[in-house]
C-alpha positions, 0 to 999 in steps of 0.5 A: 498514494502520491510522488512527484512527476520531477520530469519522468516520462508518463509511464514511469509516473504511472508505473511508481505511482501504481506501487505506491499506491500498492505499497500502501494497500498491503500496509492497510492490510497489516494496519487491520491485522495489527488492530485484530491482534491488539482487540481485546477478543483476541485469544491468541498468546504469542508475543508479537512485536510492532517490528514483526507487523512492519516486516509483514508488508513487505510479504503482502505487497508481494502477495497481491493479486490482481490490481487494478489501477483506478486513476491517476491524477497529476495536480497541476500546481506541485505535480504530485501524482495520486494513483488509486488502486484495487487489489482482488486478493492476495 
C-alpha cells in the first residue's frame, strides 16, 4: 500500500503506511470471500449483496492479528511511500 511522505516525520510515514497496507490485507481477504461466495460450487442461499462484503473489511481489519511490517520503501522521485505487511490470522 502507498501515501505520500507531504513532510510528516518517519514514524508517522511508517505508522500510515503499515495501516494502509493492513487495510489492504483485510480488503484481499473479502475480495477471496467474495469470489468463493460467487463460485458455482457454493451451495449457500442466502442473498449477499456487494455492500455487505464492503462492510466486511472494516470488521477483518480489525481482527488481524500479528502483523508484521516487511519493509517500507519511500521512492525518491514522488515520495510515495510503500509498506508491506503480513498478518499471521485473524
Amino acid at each position: 500500500s502507498s501515501h505520500i511522505v507531504d513532510g510528516k516525520t518517519t514514524e508517522e510515514i511508517e505508522k500510515i503506511a503499515t495501516k494502509r497496507a493492513t487495510i489492504r490485507v483485510a480488503q484481499n481477504i473479502v475480495h477471496k470471500l467474495k469470489e468463493a461466495y460467487l463460485s458455482k460450487s457454493n451451495r449457500i442461499k442466502q442473498k449477499i449483496t456487494n455492500e455487505m462484503f464492503i462492510q466486511m473489511t472494516q470488521p477483518i481489519y480489525d481482527s488481524l492479528m500479528n502483523v508484521d511490517r516487511l519493509g517500507i520503501y519511500i521512492n525518491p522521485n514522488n515520495e510515495e511511500v510503500f509498506a508491506l505487511v503480513r498478518a499471521r490470522g485473524f
